[in-house]
mmCIF file as Biopython writes it, N, C-alpha, C and O atoms, coordinates in Angstrom:
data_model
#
loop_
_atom_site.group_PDB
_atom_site.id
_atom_site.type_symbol
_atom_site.label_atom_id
_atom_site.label_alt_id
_atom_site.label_comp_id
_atom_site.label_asym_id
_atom_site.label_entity_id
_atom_site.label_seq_id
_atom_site.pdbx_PDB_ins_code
_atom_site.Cartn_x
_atom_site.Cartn_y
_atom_site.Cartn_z
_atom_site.occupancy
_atom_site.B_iso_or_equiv
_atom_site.auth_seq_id
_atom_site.auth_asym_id
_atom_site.pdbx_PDB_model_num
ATOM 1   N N  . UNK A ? 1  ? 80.484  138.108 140.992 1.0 0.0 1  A 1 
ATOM 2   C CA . UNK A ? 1  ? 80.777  136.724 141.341 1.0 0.0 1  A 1 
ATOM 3   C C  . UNK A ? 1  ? 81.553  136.714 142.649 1.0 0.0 1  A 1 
ATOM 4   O O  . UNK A ? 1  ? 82.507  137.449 142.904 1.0 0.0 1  A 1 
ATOM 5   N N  . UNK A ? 2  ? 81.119  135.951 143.306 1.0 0.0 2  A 1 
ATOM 6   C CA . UNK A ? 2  ? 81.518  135.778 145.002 1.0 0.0 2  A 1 
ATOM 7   C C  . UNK A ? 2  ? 82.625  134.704 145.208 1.0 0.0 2  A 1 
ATOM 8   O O  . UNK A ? 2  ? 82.720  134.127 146.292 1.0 0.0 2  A 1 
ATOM 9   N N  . UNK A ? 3  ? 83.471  134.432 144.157 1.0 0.0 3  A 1 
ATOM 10  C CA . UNK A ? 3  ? 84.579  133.703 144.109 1.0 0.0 3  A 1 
ATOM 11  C C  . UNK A ? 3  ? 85.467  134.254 143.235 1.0 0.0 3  A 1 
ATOM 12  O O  . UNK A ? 3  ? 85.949  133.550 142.348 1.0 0.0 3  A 1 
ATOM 13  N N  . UNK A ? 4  ? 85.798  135.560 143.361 1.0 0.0 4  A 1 
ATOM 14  C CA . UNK A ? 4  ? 86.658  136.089 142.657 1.0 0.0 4  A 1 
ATOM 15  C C  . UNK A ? 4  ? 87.115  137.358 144.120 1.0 0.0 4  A 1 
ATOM 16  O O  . UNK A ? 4  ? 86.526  137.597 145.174 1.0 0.0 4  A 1 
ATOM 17  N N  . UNK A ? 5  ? 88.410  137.928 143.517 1.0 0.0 5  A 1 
ATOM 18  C CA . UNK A ? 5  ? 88.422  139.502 144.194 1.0 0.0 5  A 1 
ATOM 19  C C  . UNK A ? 5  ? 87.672  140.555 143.270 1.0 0.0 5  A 1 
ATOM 20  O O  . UNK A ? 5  ? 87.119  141.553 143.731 1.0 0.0 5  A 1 
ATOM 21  N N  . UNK A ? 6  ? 87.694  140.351 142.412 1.0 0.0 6  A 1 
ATOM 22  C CA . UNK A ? 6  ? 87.342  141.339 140.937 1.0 0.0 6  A 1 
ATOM 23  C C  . UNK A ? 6  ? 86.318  142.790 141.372 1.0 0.0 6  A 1 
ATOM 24  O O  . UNK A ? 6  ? 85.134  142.474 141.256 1.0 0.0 6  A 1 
ATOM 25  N N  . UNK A ? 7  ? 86.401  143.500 141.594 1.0 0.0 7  A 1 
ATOM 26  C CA . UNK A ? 7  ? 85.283  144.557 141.472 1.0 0.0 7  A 1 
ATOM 27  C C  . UNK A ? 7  ? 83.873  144.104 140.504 1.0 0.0 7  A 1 
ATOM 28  O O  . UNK A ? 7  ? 83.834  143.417 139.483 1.0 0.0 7  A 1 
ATOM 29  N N  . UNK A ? 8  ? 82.721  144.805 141.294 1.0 0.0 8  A 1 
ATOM 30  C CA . UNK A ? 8  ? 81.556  144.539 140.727 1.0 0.0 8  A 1 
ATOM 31  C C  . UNK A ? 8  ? 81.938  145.322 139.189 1.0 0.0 8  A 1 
ATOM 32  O O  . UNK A ? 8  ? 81.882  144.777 138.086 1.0 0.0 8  A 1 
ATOM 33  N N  . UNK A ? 9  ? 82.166  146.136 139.353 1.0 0.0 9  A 1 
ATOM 34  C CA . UNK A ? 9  ? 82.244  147.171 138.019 1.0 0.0 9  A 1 
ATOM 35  C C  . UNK A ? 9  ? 82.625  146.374 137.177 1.0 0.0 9  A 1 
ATOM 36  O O  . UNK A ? 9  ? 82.458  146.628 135.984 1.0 0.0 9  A 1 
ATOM 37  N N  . UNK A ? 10 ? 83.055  145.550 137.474 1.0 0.0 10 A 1 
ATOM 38  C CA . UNK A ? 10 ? 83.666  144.206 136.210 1.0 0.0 10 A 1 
ATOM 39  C C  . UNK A ? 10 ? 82.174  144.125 135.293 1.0 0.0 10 A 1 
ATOM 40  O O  . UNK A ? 10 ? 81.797  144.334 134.140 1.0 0.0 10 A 1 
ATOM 41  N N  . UNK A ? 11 ? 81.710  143.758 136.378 1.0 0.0 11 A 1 
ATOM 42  C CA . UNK A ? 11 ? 79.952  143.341 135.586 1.0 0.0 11 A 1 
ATOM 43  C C  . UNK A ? 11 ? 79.720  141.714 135.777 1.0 0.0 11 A 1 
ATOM 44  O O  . UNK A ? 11 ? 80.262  141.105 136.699 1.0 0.0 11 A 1 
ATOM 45  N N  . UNK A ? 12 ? 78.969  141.157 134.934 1.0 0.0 12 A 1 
ATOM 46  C CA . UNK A ? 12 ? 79.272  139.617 135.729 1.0 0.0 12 A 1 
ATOM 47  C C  . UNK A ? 12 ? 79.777  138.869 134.862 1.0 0.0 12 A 1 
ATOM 48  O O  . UNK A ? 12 ? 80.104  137.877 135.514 1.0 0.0 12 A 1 
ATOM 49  N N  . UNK A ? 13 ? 80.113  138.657 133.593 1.0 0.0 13 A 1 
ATOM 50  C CA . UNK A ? 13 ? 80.445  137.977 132.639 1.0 0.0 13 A 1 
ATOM 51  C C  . UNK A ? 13 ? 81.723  137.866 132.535 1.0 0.0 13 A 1 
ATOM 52  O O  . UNK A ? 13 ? 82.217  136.738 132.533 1.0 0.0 13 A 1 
ATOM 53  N N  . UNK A ? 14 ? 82.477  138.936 132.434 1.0 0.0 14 A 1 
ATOM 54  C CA . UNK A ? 14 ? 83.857  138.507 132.764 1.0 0.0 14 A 1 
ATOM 55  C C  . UNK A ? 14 ? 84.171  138.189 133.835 1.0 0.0 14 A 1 
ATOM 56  O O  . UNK A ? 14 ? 84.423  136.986 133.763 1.0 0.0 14 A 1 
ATOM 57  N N  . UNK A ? 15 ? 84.340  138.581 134.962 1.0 0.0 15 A 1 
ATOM 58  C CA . UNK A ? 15 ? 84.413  137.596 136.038 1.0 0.0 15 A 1 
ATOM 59  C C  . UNK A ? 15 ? 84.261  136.218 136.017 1.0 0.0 15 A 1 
ATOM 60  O O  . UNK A ? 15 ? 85.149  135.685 136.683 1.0 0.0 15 A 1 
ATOM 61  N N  . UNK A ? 16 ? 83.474  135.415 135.506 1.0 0.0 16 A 1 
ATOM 62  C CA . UNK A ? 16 ? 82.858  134.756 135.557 1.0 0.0 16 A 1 
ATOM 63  C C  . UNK A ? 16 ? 83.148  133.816 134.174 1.0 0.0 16 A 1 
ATOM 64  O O  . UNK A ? 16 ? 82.844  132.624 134.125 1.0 0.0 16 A 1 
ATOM 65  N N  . UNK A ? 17 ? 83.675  134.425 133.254 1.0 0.0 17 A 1 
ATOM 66  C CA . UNK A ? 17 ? 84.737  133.686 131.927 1.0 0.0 17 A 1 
ATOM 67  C C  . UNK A ? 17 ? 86.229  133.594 132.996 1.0 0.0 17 A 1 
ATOM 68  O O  . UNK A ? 17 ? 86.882  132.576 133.222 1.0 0.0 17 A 1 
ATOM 69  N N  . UNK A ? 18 ? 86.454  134.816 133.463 1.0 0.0 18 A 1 
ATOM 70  C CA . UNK A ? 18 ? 88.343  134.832 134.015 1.0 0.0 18 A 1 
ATOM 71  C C  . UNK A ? 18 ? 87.809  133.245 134.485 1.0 0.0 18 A 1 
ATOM 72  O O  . UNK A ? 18 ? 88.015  132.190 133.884 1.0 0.0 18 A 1 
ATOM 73  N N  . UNK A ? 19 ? 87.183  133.425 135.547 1.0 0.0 19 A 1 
ATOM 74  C CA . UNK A ? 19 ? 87.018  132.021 136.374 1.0 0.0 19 A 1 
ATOM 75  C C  . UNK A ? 19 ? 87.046  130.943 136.067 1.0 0.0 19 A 1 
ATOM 76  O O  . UNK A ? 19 ? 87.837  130.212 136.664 1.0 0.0 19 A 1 
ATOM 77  N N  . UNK A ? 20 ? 86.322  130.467 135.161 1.0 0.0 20 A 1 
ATOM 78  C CA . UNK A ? 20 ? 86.362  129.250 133.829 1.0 0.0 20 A 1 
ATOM 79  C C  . UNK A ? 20 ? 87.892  129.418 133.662 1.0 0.0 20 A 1 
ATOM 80  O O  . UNK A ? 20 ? 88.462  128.334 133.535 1.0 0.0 20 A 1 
ATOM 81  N N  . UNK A ? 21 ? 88.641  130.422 133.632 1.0 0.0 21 A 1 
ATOM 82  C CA . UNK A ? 21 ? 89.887  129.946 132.798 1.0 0.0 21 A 1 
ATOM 83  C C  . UNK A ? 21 ? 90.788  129.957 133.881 1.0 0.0 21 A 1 
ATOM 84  O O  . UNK A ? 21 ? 91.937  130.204 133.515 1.0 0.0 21 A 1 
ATOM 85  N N  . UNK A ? 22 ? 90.641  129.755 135.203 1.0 0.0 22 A 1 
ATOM 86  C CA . UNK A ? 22 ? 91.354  129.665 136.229 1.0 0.0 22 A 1 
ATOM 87  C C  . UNK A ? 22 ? 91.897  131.199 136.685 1.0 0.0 22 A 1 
ATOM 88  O O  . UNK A ? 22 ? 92.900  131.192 137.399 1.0 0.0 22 A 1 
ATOM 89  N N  . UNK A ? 23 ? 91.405  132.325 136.384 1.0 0.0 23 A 1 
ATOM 90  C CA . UNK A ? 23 ? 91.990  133.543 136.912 1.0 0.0 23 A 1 
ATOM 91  C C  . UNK A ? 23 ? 90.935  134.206 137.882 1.0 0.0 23 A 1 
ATOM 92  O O  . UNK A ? 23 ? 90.152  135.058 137.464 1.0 0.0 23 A 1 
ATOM 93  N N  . UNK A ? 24 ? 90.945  133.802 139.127 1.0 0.0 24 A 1 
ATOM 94  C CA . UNK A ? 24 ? 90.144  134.303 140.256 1.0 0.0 24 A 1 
ATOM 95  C C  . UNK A ? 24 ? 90.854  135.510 141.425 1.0 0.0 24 A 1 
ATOM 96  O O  . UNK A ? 24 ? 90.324  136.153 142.331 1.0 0.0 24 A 1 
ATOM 97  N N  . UNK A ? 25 ? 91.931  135.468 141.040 1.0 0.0 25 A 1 
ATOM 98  C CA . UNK A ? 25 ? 92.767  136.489 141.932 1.0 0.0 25 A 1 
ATOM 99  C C  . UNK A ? 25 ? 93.768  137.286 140.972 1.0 0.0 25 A 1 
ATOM 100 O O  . UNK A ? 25 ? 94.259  136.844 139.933 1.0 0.0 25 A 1 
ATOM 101 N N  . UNK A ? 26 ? 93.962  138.505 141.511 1.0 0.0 26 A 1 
ATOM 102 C CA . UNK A ? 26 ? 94.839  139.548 140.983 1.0 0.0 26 A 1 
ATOM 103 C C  . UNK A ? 26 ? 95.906  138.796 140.461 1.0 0.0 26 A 1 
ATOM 104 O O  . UNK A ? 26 ? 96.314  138.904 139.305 1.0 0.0 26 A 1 
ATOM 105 N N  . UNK A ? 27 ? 96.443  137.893 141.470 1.0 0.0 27 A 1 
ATOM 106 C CA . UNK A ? 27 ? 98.053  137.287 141.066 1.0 0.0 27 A 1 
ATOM 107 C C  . UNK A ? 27 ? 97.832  136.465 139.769 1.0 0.0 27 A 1 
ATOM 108 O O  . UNK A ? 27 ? 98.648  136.430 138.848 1.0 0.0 27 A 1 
ATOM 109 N N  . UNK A ? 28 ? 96.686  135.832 139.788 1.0 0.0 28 A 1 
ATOM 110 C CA . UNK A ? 28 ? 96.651  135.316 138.808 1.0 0.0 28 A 1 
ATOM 111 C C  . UNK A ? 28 ? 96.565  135.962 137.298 1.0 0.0 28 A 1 
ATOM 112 O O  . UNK A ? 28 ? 96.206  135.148 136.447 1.0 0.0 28 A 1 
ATOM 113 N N  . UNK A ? 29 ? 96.740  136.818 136.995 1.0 0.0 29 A 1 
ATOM 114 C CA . UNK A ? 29 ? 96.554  137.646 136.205 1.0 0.0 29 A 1 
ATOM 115 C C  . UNK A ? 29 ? 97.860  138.208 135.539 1.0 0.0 29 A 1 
ATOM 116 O O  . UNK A ? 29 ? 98.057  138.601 134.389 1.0 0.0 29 A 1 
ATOM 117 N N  . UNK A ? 30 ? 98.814  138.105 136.792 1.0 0.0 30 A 1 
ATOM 118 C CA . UNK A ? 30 ? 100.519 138.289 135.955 1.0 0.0 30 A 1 
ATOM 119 C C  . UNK A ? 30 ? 100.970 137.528 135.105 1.0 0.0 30 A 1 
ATOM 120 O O  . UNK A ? 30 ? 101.886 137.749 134.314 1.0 0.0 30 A 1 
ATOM 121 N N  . UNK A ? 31 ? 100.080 136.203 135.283 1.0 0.0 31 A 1 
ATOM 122 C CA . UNK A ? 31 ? 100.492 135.505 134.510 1.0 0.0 31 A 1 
ATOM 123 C C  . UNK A ? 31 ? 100.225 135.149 132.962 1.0 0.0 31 A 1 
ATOM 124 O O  . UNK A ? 31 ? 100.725 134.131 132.483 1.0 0.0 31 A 1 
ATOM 125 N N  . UNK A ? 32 ? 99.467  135.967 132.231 1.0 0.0 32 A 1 
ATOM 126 C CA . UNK A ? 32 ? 99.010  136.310 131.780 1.0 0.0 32 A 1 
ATOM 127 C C  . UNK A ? 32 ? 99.054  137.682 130.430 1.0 0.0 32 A 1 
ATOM 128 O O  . UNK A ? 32 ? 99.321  138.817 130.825 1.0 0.0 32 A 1 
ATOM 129 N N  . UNK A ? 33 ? 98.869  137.535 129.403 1.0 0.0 33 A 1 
ATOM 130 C CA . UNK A ? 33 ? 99.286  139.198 128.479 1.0 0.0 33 A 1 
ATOM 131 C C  . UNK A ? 33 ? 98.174  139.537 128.758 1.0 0.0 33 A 1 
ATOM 132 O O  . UNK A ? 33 ? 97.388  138.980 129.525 1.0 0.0 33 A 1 
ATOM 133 N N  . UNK A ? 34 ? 97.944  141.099 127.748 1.0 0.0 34 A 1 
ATOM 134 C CA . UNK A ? 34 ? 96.815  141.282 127.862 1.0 0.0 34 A 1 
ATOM 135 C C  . UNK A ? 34 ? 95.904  140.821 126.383 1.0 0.0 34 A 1 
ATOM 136 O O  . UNK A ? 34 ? 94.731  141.194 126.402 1.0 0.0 34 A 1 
ATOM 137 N N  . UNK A ? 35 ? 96.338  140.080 125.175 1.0 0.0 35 A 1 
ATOM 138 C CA . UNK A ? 35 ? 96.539  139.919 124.176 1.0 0.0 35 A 1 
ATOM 139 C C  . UNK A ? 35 ? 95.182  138.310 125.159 1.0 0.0 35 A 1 
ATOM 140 O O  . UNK A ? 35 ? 93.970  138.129 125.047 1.0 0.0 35 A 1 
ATOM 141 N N  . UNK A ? 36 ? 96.087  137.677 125.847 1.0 0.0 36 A 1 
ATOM 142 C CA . UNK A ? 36 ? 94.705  136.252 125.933 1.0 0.0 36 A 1 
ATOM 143 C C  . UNK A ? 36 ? 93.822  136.535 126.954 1.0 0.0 36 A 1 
ATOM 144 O O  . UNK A ? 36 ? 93.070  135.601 127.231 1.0 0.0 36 A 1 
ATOM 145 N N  . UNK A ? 37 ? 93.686  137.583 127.618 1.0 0.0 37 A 1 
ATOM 146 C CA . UNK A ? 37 ? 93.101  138.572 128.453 1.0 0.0 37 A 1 
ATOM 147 C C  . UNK A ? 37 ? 92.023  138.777 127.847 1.0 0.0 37 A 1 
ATOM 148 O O  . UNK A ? 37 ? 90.985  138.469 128.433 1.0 0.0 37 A 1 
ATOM 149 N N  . UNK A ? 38 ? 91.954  139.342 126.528 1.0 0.0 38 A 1 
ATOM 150 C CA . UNK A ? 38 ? 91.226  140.103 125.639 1.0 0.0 38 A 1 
ATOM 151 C C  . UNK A ? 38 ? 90.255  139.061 124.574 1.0 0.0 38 A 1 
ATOM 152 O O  . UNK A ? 38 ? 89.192  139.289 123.998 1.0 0.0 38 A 1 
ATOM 153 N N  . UNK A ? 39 ? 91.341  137.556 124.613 1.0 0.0 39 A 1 
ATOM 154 C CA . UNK A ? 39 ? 90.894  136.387 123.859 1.0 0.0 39 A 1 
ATOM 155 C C  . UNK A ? 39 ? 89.775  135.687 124.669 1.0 0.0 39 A 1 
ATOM 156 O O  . UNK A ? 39 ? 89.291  134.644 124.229 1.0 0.0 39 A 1 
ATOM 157 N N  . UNK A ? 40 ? 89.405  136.149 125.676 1.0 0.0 40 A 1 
ATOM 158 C CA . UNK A ? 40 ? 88.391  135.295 126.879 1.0 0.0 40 A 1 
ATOM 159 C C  . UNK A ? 40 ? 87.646  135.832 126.707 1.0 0.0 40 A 1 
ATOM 160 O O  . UNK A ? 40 ? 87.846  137.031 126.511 1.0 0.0 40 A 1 
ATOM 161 N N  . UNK A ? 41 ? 85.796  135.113 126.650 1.0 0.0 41 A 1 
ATOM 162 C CA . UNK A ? 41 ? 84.744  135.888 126.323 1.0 0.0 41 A 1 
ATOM 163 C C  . UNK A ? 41 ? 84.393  136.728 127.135 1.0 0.0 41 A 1 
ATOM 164 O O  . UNK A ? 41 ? 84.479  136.407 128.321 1.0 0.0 41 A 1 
ATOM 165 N N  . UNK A ? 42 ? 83.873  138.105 126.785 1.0 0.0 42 A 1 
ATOM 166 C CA . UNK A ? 42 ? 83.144  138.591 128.190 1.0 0.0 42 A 1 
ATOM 167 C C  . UNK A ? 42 ? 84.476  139.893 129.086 1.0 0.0 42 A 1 
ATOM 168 O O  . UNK A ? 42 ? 84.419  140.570 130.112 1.0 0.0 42 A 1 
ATOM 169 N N  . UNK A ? 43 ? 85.642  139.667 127.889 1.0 0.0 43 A 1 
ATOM 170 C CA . UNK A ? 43 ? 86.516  140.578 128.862 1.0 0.0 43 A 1 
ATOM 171 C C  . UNK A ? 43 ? 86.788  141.705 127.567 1.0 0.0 43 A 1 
ATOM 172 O O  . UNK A ? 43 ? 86.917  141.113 126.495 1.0 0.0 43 A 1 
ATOM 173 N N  . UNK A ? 44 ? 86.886  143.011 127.477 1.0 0.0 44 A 1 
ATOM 174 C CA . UNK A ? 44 ? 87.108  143.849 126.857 1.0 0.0 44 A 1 
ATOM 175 C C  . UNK A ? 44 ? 87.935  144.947 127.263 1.0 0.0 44 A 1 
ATOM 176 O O  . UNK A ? 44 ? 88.423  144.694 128.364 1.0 0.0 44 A 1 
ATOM 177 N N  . UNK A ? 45 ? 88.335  146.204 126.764 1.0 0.0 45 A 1 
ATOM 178 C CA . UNK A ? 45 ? 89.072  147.090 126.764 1.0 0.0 45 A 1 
ATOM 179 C C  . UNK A ? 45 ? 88.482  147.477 128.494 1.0 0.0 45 A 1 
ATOM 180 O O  . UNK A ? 45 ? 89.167  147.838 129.451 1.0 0.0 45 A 1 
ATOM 181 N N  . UNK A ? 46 ? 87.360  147.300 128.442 1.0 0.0 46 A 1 
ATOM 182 C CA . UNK A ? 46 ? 86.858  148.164 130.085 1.0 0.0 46 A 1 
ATOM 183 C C  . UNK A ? 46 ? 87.128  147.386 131.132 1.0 0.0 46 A 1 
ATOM 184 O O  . UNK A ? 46 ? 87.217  147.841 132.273 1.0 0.0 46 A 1 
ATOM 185 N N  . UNK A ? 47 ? 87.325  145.793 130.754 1.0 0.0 47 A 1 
ATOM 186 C CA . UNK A ? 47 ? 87.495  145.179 131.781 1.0 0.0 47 A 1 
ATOM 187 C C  . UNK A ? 47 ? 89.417  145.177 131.553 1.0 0.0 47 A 1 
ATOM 188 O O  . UNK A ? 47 ? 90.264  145.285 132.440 1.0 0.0 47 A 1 
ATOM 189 N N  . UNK A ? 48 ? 89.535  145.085 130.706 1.0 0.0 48 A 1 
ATOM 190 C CA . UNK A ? 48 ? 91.071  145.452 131.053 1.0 0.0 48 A 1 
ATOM 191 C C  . UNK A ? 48 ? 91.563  146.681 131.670 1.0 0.0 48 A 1 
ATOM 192 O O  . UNK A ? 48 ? 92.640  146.724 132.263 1.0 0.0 48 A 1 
ATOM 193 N N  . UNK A ? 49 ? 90.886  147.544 131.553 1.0 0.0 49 A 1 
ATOM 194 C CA . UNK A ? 49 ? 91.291  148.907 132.268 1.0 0.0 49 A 1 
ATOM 195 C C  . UNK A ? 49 ? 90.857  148.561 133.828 1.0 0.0 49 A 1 
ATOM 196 O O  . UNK A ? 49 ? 91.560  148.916 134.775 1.0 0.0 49 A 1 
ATOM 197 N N  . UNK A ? 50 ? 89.953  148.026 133.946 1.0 0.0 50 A 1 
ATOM 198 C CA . UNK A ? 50 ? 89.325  148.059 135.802 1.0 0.0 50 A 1 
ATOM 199 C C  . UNK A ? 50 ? 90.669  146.947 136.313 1.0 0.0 50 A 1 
ATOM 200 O O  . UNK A ? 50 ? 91.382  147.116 137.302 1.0 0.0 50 A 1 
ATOM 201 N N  . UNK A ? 51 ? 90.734  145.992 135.486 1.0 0.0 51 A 1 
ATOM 202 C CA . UNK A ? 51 ? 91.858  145.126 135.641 1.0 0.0 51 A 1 
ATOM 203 C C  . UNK A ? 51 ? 92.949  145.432 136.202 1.0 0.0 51 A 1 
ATOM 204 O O  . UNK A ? 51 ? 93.481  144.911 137.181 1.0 0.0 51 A 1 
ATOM 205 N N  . UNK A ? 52 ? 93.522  146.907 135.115 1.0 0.0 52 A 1 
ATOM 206 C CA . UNK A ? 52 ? 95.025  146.863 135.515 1.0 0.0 52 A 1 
ATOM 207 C C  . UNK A ? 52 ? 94.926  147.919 136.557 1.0 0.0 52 A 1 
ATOM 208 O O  . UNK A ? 52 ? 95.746  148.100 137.457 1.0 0.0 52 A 1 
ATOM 209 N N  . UNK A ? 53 ? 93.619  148.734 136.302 1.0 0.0 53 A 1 
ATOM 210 C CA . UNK A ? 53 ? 93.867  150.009 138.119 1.0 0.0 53 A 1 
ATOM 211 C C  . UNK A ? 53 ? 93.946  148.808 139.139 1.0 0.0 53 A 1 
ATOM 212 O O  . UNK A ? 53 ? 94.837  148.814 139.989 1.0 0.0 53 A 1 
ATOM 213 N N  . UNK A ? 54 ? 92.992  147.730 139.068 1.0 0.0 54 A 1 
ATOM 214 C CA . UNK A ? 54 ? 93.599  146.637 140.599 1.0 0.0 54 A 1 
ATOM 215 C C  . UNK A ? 54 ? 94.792  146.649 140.679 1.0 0.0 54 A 1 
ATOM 216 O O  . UNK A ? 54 ? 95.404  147.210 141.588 1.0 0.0 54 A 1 
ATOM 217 N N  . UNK A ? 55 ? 95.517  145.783 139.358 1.0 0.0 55 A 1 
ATOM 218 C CA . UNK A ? 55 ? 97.358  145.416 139.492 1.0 0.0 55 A 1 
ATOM 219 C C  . UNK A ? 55 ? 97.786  146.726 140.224 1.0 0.0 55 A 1 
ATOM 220 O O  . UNK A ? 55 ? 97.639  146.778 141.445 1.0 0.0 55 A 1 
ATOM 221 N N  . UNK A ? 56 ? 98.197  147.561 139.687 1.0 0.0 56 A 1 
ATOM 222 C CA . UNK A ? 56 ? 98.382  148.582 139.879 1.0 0.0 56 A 1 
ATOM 223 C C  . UNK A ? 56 ? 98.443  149.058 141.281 1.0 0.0 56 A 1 
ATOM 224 O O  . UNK A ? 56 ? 99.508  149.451 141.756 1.0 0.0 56 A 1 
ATOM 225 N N  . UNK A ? 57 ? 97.185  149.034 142.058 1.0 0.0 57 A 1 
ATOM 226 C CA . UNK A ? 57 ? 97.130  149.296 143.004 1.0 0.0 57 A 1 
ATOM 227 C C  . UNK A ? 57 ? 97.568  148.472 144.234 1.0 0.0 57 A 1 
ATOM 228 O O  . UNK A ? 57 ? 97.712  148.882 145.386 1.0 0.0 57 A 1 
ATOM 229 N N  . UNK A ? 58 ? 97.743  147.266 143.768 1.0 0.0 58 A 1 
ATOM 230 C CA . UNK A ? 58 ? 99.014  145.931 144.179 1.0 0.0 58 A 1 
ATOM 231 C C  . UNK A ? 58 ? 99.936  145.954 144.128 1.0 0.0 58 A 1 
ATOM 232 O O  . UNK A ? 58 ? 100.696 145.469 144.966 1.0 0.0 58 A 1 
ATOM 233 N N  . UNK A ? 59 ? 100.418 146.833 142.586 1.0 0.0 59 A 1 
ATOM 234 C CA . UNK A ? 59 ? 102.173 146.583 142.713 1.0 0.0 59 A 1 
ATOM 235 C C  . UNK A ? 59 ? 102.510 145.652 142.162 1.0 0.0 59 A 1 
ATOM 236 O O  . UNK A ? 59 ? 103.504 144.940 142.309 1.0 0.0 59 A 1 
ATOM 237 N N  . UNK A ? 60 ? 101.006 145.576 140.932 1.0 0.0 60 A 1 
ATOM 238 C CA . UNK A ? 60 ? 101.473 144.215 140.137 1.0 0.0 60 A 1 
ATOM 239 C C  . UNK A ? 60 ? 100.952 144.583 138.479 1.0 0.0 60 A 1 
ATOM 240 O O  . UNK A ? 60 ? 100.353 145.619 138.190 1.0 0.0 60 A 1 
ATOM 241 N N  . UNK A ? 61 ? 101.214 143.817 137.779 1.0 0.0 61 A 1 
ATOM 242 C CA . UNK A ? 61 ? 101.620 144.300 136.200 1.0 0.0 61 A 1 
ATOM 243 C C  . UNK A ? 61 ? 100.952 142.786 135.644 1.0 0.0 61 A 1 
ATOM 244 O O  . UNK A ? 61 ? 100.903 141.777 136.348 1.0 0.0 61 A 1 
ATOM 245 N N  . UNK A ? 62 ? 100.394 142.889 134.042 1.0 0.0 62 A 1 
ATOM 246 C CA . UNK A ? 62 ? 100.014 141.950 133.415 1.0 0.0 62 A 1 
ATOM 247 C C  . UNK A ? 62 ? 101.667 140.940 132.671 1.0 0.0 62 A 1 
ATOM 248 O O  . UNK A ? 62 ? 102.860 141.237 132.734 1.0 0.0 62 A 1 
ATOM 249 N N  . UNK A ? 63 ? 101.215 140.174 132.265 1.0 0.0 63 A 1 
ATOM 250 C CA . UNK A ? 63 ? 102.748 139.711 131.702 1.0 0.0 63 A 1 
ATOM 251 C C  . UNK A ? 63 ? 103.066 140.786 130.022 1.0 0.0 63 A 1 
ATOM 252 O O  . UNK A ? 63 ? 102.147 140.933 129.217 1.0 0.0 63 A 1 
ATOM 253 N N  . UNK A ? 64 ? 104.070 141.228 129.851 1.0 0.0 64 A 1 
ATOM 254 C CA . UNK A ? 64 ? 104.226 141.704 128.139 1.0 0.0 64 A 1 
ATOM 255 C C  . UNK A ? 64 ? 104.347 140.432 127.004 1.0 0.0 64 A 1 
ATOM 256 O O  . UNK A ? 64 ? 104.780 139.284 126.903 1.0 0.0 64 A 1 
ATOM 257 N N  . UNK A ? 65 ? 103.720 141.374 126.312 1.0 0.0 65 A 1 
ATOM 258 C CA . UNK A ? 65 ? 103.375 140.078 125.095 1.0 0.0 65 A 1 
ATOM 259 C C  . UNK A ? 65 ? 104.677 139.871 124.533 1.0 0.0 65 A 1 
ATOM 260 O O  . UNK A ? 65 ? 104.839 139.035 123.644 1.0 0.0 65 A 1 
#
């Protein structure tokens, strides 16, 4: 999806649920656990892992539940 930062490796479905729920950028994502992360269709353990190597590589973290 071409309105996100997200890596393709995402695949297209999550991308593309985050978006529906207003999470199109990394930052947007701090705001966030990984608990309603996981509650959005289309996002799973793999997309949480590609997820947090981004944060990560930002210098940024999901919120703790």
């Amino acid at each position: 999806m071409d309105d996100t930062e997200f890596p393709r490796s995402l695949g297209k479905v999550a991308p593309r649920e985050l978006a529906v729920n207003g999470i199109t950028r990394y930052e947007h994502l701090i705001e966030r656990t990984e608990r309603e992360l996981l509650d959005i269709h289309g996002v799973g353990p793999k997309a949480i892992r590609i997820l947090r190597e981004g944060l990560t590589a930002r210098g940024l973290s999901l919120r703790d539940d």
